[in-house]
N, CA, C and O atoms as a Tinker XYZ file with bonds, in Angstrom:
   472  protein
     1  N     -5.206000    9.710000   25.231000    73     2
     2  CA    -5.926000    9.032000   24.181000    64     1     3
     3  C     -5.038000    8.952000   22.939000    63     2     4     5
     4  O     -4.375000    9.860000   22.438000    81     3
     5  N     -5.185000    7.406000   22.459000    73     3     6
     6  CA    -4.404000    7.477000   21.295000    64     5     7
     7  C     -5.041000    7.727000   19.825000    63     6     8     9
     8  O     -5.409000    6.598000   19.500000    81     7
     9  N     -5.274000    8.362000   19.065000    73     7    10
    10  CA    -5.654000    8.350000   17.661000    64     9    11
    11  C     -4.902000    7.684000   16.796000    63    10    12    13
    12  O     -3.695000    7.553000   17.000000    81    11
    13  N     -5.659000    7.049000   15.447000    73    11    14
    14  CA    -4.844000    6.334000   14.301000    64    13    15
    15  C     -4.766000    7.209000   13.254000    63    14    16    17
    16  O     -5.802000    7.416000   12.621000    81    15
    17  N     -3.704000    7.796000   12.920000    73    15    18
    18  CA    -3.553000    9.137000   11.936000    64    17    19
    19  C     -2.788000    8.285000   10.362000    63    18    20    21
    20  O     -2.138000    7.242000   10.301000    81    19
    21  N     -3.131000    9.071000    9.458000    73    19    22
    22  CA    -2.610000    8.316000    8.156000    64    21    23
    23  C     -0.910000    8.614000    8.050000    63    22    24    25
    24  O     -0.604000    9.805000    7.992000    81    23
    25  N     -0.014000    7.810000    8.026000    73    23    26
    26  CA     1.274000    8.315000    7.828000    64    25    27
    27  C      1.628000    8.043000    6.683000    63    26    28    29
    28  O      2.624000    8.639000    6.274000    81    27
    29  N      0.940000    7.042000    5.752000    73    27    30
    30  CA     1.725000    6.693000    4.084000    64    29    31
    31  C      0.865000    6.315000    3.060000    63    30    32    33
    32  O     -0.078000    5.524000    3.080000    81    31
    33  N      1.361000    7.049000    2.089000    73    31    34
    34  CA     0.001000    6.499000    0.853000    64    33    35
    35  C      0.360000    6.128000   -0.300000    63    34    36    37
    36  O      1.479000    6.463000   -0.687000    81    35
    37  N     -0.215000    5.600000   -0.867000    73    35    38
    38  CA     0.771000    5.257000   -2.196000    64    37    39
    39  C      0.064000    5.219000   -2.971000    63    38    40    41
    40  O     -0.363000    4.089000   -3.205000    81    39
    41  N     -0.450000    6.285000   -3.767000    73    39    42
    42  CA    -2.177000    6.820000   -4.785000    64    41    43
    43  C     -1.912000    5.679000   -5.905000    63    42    44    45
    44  O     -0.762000    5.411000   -6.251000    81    43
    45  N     -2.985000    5.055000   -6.424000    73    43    46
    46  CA    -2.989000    4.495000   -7.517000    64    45    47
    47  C     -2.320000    3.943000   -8.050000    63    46    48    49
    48  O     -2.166000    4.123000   -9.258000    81    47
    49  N     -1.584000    2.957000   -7.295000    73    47    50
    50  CA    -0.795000    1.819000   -7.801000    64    49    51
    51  C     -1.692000    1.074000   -8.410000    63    50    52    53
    52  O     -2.889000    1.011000   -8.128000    81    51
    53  N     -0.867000    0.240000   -9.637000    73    51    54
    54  CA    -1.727000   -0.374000  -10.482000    64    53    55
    55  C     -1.379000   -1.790000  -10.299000    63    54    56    57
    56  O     -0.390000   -2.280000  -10.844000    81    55
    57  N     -2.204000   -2.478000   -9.515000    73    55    58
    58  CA    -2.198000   -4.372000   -9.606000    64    57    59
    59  C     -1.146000   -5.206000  -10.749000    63    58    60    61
    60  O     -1.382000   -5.150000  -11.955000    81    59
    61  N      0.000000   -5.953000  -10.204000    73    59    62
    62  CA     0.241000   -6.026000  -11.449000    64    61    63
    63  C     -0.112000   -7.977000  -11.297000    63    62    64    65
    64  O      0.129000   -8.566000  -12.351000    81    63
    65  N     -0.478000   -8.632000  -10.461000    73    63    66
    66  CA    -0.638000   -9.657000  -10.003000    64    65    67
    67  C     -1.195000  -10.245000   -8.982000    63    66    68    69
    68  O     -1.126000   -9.557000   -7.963000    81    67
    69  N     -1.875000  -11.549000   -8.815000    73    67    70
    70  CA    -2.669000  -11.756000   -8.004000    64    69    71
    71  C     -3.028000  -13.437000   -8.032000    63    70    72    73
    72  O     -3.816000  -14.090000   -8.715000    81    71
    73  N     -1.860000  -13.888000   -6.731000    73    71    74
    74  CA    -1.886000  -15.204000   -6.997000    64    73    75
    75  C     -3.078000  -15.913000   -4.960000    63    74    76    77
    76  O     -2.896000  -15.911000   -3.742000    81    75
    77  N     -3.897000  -16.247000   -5.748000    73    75    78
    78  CA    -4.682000  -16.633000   -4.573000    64    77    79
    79  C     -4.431000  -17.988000   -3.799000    63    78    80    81
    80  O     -5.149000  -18.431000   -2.903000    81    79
    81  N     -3.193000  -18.610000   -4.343000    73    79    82
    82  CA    -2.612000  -19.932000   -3.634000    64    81    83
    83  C     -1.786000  -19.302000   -2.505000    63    82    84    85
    84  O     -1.598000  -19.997000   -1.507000    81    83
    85  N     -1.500000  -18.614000   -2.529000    73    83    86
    86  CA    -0.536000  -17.720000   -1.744000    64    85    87
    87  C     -1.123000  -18.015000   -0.492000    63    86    88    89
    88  O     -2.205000  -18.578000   -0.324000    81    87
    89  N      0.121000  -17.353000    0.903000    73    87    90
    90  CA    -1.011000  -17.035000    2.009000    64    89    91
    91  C     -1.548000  -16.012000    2.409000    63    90    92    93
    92  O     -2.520000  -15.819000    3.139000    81    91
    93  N     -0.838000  -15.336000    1.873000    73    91    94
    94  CA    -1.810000  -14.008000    2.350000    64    93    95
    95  C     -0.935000  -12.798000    2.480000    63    94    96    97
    96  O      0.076000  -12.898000    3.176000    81    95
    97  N     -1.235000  -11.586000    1.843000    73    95    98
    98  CA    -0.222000  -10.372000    2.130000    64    97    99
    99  C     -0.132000  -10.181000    0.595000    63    98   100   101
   100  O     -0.255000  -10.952000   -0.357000    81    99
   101  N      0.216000   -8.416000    0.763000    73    99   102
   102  CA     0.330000   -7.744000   -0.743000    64   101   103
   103  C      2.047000   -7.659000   -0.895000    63   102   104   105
   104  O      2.872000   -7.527000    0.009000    81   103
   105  N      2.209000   -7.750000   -1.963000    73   103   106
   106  CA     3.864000   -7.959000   -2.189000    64   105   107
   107  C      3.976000   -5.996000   -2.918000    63   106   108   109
   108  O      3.097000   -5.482000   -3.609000    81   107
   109  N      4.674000   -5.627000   -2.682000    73   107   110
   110  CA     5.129000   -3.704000   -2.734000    64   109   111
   111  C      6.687000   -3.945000   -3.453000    63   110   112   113
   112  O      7.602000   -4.625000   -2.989000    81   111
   113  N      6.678000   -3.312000   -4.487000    73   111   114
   114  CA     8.375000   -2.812000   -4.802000    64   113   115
   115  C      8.876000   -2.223000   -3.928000    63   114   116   117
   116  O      8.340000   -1.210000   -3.478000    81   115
   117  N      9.832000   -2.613000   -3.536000    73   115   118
   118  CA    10.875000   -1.883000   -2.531000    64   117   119
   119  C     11.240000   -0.605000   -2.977000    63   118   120   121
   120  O     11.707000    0.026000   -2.030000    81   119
   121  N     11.228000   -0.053000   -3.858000    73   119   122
   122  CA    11.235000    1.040000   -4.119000    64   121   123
   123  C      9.855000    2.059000   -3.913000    63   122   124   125
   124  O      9.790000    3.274000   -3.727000    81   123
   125  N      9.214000    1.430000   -3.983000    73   123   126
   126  CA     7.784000    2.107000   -3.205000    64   125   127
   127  C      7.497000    2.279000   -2.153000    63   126   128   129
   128  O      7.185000    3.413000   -1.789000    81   127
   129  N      7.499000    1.216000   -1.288000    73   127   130
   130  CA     8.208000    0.726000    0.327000    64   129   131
   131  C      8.824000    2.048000    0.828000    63   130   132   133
   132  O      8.389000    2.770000    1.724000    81   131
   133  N     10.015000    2.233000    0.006000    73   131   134
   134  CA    10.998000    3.155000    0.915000    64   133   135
   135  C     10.179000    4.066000    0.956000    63   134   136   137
   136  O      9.558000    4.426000    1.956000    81   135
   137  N     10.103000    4.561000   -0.244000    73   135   138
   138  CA     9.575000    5.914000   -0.676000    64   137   139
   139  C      8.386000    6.351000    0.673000    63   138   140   141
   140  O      8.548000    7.304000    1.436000    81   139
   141  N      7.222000    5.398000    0.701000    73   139   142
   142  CA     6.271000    5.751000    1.563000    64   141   143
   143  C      6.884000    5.492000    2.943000    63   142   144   145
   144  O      6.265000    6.019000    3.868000    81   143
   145  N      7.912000    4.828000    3.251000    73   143   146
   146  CA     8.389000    4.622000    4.684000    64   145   147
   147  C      7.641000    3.225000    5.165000    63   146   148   149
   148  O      7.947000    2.829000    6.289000    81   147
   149  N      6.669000    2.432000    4.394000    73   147   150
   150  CA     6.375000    0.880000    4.735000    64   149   151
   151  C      7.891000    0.091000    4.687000    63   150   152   153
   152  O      8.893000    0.101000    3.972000    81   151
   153  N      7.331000   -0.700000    6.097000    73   151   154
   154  CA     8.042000   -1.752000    6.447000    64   153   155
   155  C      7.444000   -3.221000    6.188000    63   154   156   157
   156  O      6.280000   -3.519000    6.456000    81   155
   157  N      8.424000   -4.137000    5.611000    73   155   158
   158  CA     7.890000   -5.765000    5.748000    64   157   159
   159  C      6.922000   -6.188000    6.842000    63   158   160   161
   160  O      7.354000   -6.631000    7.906000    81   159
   161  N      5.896000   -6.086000    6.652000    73   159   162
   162  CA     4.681000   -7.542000    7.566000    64   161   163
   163  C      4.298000   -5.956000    8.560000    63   162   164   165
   164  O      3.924000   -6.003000    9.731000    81   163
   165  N      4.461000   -4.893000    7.920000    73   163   166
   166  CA     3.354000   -3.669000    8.386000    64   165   167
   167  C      2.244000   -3.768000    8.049000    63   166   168   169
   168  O      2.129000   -3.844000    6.826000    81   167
   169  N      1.234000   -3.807000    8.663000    73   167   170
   170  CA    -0.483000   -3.843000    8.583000    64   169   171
   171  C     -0.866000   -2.566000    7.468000    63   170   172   173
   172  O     -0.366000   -1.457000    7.654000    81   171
   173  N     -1.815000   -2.823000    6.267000    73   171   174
   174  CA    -1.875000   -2.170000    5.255000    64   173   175
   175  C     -3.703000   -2.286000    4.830000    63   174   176   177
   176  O     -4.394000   -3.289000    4.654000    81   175
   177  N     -4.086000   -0.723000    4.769000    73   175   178
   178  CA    -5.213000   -0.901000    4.026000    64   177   179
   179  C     -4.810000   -1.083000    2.409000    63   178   180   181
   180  O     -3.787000   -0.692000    1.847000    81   179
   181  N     -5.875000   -1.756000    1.886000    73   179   182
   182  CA    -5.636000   -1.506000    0.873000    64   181   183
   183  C     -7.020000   -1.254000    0.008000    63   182   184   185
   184  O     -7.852000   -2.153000    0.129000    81   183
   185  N     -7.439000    0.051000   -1.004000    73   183   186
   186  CA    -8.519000    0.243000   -1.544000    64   185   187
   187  C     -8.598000    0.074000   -3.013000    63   186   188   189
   188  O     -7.713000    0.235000   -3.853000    81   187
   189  N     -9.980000   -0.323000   -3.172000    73   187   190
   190  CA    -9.195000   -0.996000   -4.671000    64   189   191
   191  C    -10.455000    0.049000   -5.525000    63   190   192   193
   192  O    -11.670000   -0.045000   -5.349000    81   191
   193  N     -9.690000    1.105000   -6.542000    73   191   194
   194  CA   -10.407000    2.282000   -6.895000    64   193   195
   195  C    -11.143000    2.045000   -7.769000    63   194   196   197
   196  O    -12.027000    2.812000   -8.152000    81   195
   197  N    -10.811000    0.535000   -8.400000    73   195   198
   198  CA   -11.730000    0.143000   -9.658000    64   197   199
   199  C    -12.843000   -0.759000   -9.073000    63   198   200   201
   200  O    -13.840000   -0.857000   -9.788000    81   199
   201  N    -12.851000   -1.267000   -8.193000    73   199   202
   202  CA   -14.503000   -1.797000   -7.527000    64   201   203
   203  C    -15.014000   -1.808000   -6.306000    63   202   204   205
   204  O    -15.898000   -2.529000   -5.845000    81   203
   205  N    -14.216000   -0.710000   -5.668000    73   203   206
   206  CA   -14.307000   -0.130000   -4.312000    64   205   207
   207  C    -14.357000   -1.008000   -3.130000    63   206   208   209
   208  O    -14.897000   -0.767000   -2.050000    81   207
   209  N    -13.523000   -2.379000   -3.604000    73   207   210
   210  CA   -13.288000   -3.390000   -2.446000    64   209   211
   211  C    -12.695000   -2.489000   -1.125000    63   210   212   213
   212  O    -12.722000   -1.264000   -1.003000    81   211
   213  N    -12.321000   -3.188000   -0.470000    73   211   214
   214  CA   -11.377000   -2.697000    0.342000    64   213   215
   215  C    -11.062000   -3.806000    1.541000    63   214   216   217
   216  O    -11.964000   -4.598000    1.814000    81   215
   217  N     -9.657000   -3.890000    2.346000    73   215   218
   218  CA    -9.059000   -4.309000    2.496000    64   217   219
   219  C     -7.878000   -5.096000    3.436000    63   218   220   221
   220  O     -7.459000   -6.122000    2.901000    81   219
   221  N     -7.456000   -4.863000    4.370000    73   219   222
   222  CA    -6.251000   -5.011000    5.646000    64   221   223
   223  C     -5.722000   -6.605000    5.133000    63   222   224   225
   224  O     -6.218000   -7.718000    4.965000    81   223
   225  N     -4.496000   -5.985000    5.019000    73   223   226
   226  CA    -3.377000   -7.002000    5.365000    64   225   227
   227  C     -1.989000   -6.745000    5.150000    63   226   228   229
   228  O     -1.801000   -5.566000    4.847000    81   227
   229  N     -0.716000   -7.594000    5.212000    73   227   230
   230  CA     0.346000   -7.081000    5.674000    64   229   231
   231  C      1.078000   -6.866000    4.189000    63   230   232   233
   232  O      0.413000   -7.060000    3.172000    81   231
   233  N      2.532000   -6.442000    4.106000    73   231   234
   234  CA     3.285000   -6.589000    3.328000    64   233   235
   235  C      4.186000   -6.750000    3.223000    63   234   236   237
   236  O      5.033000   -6.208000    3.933000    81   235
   237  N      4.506000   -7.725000    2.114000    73   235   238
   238  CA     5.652000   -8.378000    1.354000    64   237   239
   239  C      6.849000   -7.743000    0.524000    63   238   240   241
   240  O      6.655000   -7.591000   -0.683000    81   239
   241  N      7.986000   -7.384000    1.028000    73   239   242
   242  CA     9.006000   -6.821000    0.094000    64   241   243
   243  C      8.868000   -7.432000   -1.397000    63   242   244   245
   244  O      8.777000   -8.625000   -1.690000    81   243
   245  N      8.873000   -6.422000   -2.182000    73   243   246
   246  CA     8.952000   -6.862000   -3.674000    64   245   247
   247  C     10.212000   -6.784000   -4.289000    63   246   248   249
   248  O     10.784000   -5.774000   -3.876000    81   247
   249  N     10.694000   -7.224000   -4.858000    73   247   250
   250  CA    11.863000   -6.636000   -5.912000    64   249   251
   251  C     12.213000   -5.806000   -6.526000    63   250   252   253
   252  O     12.006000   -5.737000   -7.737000    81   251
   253  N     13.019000   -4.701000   -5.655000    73   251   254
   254  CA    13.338000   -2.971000   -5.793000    64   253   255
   255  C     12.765000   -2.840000   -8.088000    63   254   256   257
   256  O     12.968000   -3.668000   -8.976000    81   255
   257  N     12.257000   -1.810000   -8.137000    73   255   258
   258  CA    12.468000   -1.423000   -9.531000    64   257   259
   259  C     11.807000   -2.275000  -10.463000    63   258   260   261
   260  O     12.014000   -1.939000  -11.629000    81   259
   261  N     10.875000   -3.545000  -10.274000    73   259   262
   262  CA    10.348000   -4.086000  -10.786000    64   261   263
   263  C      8.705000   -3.658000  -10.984000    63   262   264   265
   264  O      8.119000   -4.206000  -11.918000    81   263
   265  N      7.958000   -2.710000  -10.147000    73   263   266
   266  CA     6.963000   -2.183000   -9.829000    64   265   267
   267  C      5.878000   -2.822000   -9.800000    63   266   268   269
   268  O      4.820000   -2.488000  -10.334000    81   267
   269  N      6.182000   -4.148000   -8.922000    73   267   270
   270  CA     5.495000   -5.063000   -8.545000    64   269   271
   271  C      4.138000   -4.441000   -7.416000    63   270   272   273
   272  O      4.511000   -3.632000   -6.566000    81   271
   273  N      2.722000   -4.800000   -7.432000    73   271   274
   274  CA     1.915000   -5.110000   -6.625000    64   273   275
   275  C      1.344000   -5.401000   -6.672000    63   274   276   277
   276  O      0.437000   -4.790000   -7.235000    81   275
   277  N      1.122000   -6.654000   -6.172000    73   275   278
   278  CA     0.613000   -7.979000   -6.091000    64   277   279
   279  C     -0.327000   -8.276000   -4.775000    63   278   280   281
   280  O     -0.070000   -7.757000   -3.689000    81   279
   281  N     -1.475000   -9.189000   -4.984000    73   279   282
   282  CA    -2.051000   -9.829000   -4.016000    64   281   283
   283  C     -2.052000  -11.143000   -4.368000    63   282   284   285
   284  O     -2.079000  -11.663000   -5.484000    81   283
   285  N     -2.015000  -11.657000   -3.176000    73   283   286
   286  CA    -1.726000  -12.909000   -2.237000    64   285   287
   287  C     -2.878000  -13.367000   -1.189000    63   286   288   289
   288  O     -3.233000  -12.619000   -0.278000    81   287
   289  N     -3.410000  -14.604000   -1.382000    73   287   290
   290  CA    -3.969000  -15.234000   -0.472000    64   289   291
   291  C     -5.669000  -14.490000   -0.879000    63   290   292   293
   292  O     -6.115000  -14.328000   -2.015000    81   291
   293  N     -6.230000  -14.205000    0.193000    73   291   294
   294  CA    -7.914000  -13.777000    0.052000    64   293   295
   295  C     -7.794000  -12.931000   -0.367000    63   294   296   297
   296  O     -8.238000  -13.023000   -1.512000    81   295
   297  N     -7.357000  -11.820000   -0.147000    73   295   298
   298  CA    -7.141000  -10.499000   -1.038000    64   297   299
   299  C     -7.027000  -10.665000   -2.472000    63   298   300   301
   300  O     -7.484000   -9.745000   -3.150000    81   299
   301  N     -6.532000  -11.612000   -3.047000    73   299   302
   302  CA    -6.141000  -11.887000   -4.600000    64   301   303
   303  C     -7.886000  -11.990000   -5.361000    63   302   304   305
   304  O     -8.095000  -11.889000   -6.570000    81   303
   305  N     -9.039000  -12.224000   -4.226000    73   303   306
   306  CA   -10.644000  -12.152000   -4.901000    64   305   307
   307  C    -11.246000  -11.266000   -5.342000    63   306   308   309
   308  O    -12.254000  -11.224000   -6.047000    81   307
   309  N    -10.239000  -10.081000   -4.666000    73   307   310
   310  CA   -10.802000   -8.862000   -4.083000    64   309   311
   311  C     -9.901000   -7.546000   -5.629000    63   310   312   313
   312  O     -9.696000   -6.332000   -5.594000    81   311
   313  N     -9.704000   -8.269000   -6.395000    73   311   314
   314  CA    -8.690000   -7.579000   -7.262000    64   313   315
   315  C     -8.805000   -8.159000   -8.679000    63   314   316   317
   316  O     -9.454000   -9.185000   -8.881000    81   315
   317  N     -8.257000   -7.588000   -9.523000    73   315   318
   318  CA    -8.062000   -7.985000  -10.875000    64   317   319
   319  C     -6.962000   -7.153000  -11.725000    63   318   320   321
   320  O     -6.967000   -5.945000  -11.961000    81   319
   321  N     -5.896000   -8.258000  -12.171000    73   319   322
   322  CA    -4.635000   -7.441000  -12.555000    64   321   323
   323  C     -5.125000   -6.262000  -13.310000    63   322   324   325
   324  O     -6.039000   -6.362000  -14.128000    81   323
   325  N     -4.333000   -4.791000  -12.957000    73   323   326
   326  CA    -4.770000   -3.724000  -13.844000    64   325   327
   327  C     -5.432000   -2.812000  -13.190000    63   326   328   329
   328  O     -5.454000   -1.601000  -13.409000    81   327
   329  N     -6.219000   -3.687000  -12.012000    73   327   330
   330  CA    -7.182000   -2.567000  -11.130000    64   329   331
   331  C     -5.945000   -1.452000  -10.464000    63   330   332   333
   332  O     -4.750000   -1.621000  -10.221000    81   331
   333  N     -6.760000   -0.398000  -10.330000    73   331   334
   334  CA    -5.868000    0.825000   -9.689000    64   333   335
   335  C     -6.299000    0.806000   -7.946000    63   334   336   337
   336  O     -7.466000    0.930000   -7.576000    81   335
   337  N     -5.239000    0.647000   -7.081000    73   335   338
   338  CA    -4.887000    0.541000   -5.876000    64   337   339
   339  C     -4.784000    1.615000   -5.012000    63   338   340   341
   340  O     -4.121000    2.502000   -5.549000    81   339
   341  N     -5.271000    2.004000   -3.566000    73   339   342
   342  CA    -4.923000    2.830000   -2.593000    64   341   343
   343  C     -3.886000    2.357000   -1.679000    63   342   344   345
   344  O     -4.386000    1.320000   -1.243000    81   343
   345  N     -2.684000    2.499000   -1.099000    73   343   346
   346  CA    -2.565000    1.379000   -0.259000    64   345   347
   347  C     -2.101000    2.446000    0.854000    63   346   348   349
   348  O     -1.555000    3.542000    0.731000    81   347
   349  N     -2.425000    1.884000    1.730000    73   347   350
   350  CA    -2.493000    2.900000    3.138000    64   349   351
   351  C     -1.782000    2.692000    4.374000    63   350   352   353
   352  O     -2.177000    1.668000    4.933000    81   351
   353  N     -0.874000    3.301000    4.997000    73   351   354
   354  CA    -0.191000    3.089000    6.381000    64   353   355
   355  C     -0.444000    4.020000    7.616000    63   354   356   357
   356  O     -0.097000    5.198000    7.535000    81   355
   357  N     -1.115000    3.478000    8.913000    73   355   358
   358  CA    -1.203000    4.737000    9.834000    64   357   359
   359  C     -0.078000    4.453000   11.297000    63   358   360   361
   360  O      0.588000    3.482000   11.657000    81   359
   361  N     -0.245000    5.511000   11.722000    73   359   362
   362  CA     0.264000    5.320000   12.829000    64   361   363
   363  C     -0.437000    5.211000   14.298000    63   362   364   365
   364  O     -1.542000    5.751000   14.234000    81   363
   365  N     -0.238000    4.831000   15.258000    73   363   366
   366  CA    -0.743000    5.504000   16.598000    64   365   367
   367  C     -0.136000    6.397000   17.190000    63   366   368   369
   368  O      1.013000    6.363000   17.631000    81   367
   369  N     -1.125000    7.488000   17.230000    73   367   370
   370  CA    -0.328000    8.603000   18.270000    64   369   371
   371  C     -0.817000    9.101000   19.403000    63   370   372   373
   372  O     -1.741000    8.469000   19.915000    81   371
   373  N     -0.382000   10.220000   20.014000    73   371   374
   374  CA    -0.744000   10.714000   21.319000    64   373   375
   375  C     -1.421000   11.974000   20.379000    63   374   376   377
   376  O     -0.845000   12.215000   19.318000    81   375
   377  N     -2.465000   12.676000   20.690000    73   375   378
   378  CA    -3.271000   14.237000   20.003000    64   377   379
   379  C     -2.247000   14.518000   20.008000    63   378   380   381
   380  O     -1.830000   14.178000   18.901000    81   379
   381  N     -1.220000   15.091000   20.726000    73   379   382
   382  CA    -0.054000   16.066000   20.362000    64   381   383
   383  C      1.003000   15.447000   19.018000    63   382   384   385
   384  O      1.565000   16.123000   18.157000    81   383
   385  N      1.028000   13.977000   19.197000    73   383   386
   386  CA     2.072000   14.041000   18.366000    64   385   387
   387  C      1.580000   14.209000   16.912000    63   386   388   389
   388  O      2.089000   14.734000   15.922000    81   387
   389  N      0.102000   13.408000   17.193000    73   387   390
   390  CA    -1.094000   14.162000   15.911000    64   389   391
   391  C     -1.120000   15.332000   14.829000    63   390   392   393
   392  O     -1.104000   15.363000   13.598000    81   391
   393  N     -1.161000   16.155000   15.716000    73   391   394
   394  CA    -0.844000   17.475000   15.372000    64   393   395
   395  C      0.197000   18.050000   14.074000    63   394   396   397
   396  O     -0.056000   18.690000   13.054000    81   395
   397  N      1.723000   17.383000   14.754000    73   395   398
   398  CA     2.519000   17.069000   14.044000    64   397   399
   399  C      2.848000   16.254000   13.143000    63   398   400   401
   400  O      4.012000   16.405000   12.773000    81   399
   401  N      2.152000   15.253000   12.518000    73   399   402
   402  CA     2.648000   14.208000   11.651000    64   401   403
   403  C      1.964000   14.582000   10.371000    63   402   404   405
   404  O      0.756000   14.786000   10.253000    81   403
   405  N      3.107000   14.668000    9.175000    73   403   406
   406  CA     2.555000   14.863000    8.048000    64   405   407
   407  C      2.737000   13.537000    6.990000    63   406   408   409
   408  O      3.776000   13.223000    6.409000    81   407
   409  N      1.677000   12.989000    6.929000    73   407   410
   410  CA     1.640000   11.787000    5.546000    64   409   411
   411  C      2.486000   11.633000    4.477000    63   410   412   413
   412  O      2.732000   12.593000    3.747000    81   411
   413  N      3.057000   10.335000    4.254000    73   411   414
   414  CA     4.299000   10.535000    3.129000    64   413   415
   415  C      3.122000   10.209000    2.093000    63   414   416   417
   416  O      2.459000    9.176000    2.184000    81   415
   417  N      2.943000   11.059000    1.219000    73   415   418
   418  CA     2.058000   10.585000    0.113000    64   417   419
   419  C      3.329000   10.324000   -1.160000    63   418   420   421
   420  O      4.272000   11.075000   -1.410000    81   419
   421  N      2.884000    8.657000   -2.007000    73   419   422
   422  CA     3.760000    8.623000   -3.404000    64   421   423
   423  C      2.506000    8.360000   -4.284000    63   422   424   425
   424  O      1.421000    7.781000   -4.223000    81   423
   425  N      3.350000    9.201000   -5.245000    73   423   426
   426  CA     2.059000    9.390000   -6.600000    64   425   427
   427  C      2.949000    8.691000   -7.580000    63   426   428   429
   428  O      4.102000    8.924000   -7.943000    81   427
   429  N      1.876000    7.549000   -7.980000    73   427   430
   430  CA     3.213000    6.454000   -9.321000    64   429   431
   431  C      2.218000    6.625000  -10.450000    63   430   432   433
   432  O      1.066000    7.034000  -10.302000    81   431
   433  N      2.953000    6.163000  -11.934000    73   431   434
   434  CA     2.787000    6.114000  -12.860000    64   433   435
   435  C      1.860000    4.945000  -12.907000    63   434   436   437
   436  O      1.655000    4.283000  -11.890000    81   435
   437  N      1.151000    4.594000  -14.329000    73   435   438
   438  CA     0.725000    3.146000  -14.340000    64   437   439
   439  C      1.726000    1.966000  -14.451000    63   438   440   441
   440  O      1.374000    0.815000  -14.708000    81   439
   441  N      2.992000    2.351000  -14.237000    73   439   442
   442  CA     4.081000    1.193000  -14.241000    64   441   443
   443  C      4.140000    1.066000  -13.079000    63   442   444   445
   444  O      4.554000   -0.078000  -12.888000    81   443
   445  N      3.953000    1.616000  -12.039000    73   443   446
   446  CA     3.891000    1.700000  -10.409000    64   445   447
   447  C      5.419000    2.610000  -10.299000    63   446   448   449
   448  O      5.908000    2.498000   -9.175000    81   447
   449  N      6.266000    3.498000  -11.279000    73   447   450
   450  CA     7.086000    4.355000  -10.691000    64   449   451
   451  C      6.971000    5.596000  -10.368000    63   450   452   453
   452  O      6.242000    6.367000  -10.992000    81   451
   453  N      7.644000    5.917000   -9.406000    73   451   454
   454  CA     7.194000    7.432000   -8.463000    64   453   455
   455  C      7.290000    8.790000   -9.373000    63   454   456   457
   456  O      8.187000    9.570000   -9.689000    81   455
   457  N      6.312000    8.696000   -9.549000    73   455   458
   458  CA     5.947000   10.370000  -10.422000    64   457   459
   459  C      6.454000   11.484000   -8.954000    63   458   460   461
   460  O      7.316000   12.287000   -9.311000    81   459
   461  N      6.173000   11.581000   -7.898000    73   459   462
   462  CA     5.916000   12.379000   -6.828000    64   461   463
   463  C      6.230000   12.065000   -6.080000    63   462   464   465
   464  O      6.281000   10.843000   -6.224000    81   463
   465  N      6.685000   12.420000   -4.815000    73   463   466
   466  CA     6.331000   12.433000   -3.103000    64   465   467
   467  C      6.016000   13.890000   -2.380000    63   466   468   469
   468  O      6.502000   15.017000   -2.472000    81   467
   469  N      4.928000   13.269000   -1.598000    73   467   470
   470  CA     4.425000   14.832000   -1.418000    64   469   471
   471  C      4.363000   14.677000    0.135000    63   470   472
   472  O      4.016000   15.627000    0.837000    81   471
């Protein structure tokens, strides 16, 4: 049996944009990206802490150091620049490998830079 375990988090990123012409997908600073271990067009919750939307869709490399995060496409309804963000990555595993996997959690500033990794 496979379980979906949390592998990346990225606490309270703060919206910095939200263009709904778009097609769809949240755009991430690459420097955030790394940090949590997200990859381009990886499937992403995303929770939105200021009106408890919530979320799935993929993501968009941002421009390292700019502390871009942005929504795109339907998601952009679901937001308002400023709102504070969950954004979430899991994995599939086997129970055993379960066991073993510990969550990259990044804790950012309201500029979206990494206070933490835990």
């Amino acid at each position: 049996m496979y379980r979906q375990i949390l592998r990346a988090k990225i606490q309270r990123a703060r919206v910095t944009g939200a263009d709904l012409n778009y097609e769809g997908s949240i755009t991430i600073d690459l420097d955030l990206m790394d940090a949590a271990g997200i990859l381009p067009y990886e499937k992403v919750h995303v929770l939105n802490i200021s009106n408890g939307a919530r979320a799935e869709t993929y993501v968009i490399t941002g421009e390292r150091g700019k502390g871009e995060i942005i929504m795109n496409g339907a998601i952009a309804r679901l937001v308002q620049v400023g709102d504070d963000v969950i954004i979430l990555a899991y994995a599939s595993c086997t129970e055993e490998e379960a066991k073993d996997l510990k969550p990259k959690i990044v804790l950012v500033n309201e500029k979206n830079k990494i206070k933490e990794i835990l």
